[in-house]
C-alpha positions, -999 to 999 in steps of 0.1 A, spaced: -248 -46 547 -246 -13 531 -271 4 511 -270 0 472 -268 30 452 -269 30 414 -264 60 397 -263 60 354 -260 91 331 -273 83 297 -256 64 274 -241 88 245 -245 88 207 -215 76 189 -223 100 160 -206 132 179 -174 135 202 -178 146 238 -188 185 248 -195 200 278 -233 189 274 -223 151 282 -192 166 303 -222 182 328 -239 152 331 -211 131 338 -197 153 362 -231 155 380 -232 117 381 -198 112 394 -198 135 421 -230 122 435 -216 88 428 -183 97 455 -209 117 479 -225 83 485 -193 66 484 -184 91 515 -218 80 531 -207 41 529 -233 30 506 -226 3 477 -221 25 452 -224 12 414 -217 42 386 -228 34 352 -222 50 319 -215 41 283 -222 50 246 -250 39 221 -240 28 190 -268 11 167 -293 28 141 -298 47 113 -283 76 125 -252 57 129 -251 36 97 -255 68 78 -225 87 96 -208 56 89 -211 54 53 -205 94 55 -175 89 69 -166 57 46 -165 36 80 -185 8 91 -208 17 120 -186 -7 144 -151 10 130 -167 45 137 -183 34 170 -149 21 183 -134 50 173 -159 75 191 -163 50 220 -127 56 227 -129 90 229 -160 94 255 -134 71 275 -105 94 272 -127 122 284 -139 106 310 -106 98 322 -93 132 320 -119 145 343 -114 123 365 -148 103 362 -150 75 388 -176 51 366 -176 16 380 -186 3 344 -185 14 309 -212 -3 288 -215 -5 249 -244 -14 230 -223 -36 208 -213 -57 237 -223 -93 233 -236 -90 270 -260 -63 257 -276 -83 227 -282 -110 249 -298 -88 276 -324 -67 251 -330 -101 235 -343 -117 270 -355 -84 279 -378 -77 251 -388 -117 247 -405 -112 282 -429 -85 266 -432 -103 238 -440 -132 261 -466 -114 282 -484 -103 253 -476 -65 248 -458 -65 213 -478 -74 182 -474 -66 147 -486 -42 128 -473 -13 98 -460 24 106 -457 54 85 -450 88 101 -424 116 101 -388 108 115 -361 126 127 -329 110 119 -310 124 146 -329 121 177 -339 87 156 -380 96 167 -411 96 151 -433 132 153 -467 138 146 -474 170 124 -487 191 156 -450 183 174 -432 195 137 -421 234 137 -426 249 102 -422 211 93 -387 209 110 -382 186 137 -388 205 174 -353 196 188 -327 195 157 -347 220 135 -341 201 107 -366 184 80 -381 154 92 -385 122 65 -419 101 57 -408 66 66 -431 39 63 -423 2 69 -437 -33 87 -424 -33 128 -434 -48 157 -454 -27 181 -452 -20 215 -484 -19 231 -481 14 252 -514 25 250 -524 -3 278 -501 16 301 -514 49 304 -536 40 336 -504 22 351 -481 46 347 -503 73 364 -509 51 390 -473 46 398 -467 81 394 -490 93 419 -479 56 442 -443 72 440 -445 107 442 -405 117 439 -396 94 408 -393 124 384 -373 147 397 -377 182 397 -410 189 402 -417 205 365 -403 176 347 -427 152 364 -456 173 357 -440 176 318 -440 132 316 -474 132 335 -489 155 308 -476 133 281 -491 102 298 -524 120 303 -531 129 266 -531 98 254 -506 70 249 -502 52 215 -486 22 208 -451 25 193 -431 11 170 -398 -12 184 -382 -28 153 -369 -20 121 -362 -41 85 -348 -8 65 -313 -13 83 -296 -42 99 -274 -21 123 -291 -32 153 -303 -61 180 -319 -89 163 -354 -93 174 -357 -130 185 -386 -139 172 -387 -122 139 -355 -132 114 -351 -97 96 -358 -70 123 -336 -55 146 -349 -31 175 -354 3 168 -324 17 183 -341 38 215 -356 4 230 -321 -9 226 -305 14 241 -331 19 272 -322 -15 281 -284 -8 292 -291 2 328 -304 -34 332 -278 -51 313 -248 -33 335 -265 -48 366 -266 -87 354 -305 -86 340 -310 -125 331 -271 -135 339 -273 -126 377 -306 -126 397 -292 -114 432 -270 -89 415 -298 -73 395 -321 -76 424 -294 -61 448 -292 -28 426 -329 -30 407 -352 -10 407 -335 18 437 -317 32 404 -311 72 401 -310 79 365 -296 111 352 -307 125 320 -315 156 299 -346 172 291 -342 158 253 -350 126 263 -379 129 291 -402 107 269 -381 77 260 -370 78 297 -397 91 319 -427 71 302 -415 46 280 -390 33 300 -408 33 332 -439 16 309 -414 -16 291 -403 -24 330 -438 -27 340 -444 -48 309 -414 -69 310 -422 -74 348 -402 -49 366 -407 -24 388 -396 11 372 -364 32 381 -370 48 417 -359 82 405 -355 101 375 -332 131 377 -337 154 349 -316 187 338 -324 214 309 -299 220 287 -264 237 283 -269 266 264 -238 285 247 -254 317 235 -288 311 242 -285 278 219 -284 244 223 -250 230 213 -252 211 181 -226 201 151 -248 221 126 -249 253 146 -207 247 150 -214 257 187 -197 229 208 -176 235 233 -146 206 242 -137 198 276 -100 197 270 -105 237 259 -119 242 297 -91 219 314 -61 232 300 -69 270 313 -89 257 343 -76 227 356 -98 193 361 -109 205 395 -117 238 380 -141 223 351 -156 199 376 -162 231 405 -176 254 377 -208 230 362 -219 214 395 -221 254 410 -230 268 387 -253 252 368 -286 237 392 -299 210 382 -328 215 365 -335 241 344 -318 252 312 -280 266 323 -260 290 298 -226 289 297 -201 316 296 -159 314 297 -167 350 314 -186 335 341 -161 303 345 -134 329 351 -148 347 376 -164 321 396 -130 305 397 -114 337 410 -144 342 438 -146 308 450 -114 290 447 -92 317 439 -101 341 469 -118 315 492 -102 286 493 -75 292 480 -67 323 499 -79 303 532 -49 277 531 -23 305 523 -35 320 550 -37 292 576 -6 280 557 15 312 562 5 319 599 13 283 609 44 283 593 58 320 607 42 316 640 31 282 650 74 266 637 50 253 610 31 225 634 -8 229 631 -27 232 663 -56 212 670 -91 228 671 -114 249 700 -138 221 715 -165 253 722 -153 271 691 -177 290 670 -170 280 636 -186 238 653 -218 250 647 -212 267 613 -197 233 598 -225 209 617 -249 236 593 -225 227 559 -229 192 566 -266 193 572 -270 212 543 -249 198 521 -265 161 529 -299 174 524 -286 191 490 -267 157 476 -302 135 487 -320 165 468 -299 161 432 -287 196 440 -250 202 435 -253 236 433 -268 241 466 -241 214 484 -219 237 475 -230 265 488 -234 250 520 -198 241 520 -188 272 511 -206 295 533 -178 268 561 -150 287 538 -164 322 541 -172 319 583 -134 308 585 -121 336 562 -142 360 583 -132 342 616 -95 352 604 -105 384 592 -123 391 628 -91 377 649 -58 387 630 -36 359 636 -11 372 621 -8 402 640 -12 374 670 19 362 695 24 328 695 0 308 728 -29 296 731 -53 322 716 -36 317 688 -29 283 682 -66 276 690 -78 302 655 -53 288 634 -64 251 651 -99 264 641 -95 273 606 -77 237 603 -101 218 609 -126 236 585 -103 230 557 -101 196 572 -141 192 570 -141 213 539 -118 190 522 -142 158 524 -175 178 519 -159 193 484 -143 160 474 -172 147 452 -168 180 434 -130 185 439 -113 148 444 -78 160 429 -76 192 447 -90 184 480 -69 145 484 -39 178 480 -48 197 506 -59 172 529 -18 160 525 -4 199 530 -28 193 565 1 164 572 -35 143 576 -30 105 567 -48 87 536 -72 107 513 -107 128 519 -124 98 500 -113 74 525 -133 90 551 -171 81 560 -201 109 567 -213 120 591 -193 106 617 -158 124 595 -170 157 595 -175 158 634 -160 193 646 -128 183 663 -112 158 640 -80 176 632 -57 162 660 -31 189 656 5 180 660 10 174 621 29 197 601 15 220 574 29 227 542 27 261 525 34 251 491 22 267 453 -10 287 453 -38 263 455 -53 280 421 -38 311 405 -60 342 401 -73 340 362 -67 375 345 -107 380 329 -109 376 292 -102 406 268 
């Protein structure tokens, strides 16, 4: 049987439409959701939107909606977008969903059960929009340290979740699984949380009712975050279907940004152990997309829409520019001046140009029938590198660097061309085997970029005359030098993606 893998961004706020912030994400998790797909493995691709608490009601009432008319409403969009690029999500999970209730319900009974919630009275500062307590030494100038807005004094009766009891068992399955944070700085960031000192937190509210009802308590819901945690379980059949959940549970890889390294990275990890569970087996976490140096936000009227990208871009073109050029990791800033020209560079000038080429010589000189590959030629050992490079990259949560790989293919057979002249070449066999050469890297490129590129390269690999799609095809064994079998006719067709003029 193959091998399961679950990938899940984070489920997103119904209180804000869709920018490139949860675009990046999303991207990220879809195109390591179809590398793994290429690799054969059971793949399961989760995402979603959040849609209880406070933050929620208010916008609601704001907006004179009820927080289920505004959440539909929002909810539909994240869908939209996620069709028009092209997202591949096996699932789509609301927080409303019946299925969900009954999930956080059995979910949180269990620690309730095995004695780690207990009652108790909070007052502290809270931040409305990241819906989070602070303590004065985490307040700037009084303002909350992400939003840099006031906080408010809230102070009410909840139930508590006892997390100081799991400071010693979350180090100890930190240090018993040594890659679950992922990169290296962000693990050292949730471990130094851990080690200062957990306290017990609050999980349920009585100032609202937008929320889960806590089972045991008539008059509480849960405090939104605990809620919401509880989705990547409920998407899997957590207490509806054992073997499923056990199939896909805990070898999870969840993506998620820097915001939100507590409630994932030691909370989370800390309610699993509680209710039972072994914790997610990795934890990918990215900065954030800057625009100007600045975190997008509503207030600061920063945002930037996907659509705006798409319709001077392209789908493939949005997808291309945030897996390259943004690694995954630290914080990324994002410029139209830099999407332009690393759209010209790359797909422009080097892949683009590379099919016109091959394209235009096999049509003129070859009666427009590709030949098949050199056995002993010397672009084999430059693709058996991309692939080996671009595997370890995708296992690594590095997009950026998968691309590379696969690009450095595109540039040996631009240079290969460049070297040979083909199309100062007379028909025979020299020629048939560089132009049979640089076929079969577009070939290979075609399923090593598809994760990044589905719409373009499933194109290309049909102007190759090649059968089915790039996606069809399994790794390693695809990618072999030598696959193209020549014989098939090539198609010149429309530039693969017109040179962009560089904003004025």
């Amino acid at each position: 049987m193959s091998n399961p893998f679950y990938v899940t961004t984070p489920i997103y706020y119904v209180n804000d439409v869709p920018h490139i912030g949860h675009a990046y994400t999303t991207v990220t998790a879809d195109a390591l959701a179809r590398w793994h797909r290429l690799l054969g493995d059971d793949v399961f691709f989760l995402t979603g939107t959040d849609e209880h608490g406070l933050k929620i009601q208010r916008s609601a009432e704001a907006n004179g909606m009820t927080p289920l008319e505004q959440a539909d409403a929002t909810s539909a969009r994240f869908r939209e977008v996620w069709q028009m690029l092209n997202i591949s999500n096996d699932d789509f999970i609301r927080t409303t969903e019946p299925r969900h209730i009954a999930s956080v319900q059995t979910f949180m009974q269990s620690i309730f059960d095995n004695g780690f919630i207990r009652k108790g009275t909070y007052s502290g500062q809270y931040c409305v929009p990241c819906e989070a307590y602070y303590n004065d030494d985490d307040l700037v100038e009084g303002n909350c340290p992400i939003h840099g807005r006031p906080v408010e004094w809230l102070e009410e009766d909840n139930w508590f979740f006892e997390l100081s009891k799991f400071e010693q068992p979350l180090l100890d399955w930190y240090a018993a699984n040594p890659d679950c944070v992922h990169p290296l700085g962000k693990r050292n960031e949730a471990l130094g949380i851990i080690k200062q000192g957990l306290e017990d937190v609050s999980v349920s509210r009585t100032s609202i009712s937008w929320g889960v009802p806590v089972p045991w308590d008539e008059g509480h819901v849960f405090y939104v975050w605990y809620d919401a945690l509880i989705n990547y379980a409920t998407a899997i059949g957590y207490g509806t279907d054992t073997e499923r959940f056990n199939r896909f549970w805990p070898a999870v890889h969840q993506l998620l940004g820097k915001d939100i390294l507590r409630f994932h990275c030691v909370y989370w990890p800390a309610m699993c152990l509680a209710a039972g569970l072994e914790p997610p087996a990795r934890l990918g976490v990215h900065g954030f997309l800057l625009v100007g140096g600045e975190k997008m936000s509503k207030t600061r009227l920063n945002q930037i829409f996907p659509a705006d990208l798409v319709a001077d871009f392209g789908v493939d073109g949005f997808r291309y520019h945030f897996l390259r050029d943004n690694s995954f990791g630290p914080d990324g800033d994002f410029s139209y001046e830099s999407m332009v020209t690393r759209y010209n560079t790359d797909l422009a000038n080097n892949f683009g140009n590379l099919l016109s080429r091959v394209a235009t010589v096999v049509g003129k000189k070859c009666d427009g029938i590709g030949p098949a590959p050199a056995a002993d030629s010397p672009l084999a050992e430059v693709a058996a590198e991309s692939l080996r490079d671009a595997s370890a990259a995708w296992e690594a949560l590095a997009p950026s660097a998968a691309l590379d790989a696969t690009w450095r293919l595109i540039g040996a057979a631009n240079a290969h061309l460049e070297n040979n002249e083909p199309w100062k070449m007379e028909p025979g066999p020299a020629l048939d085997a560089v132009m049979g050469d640089a076929l079969e890297v577009l070939r290979i490129v075609c399923i090593l970029a598809t994760p990044a590129m589905p719409e373009t390269c499933a194109h290309v690999w049909a102007r190759l005359g090649l059968a089915g799609t790039p996606d069809e095809q399994r790794l390693p064994e695809a990618a072999a030098w030598g696959g193209y079998p020549g014989g098939l006719p090539v198609i010149k067709g429309d530039p693969l993606f017109p040179r962009m003029s560089p904003p004025k």
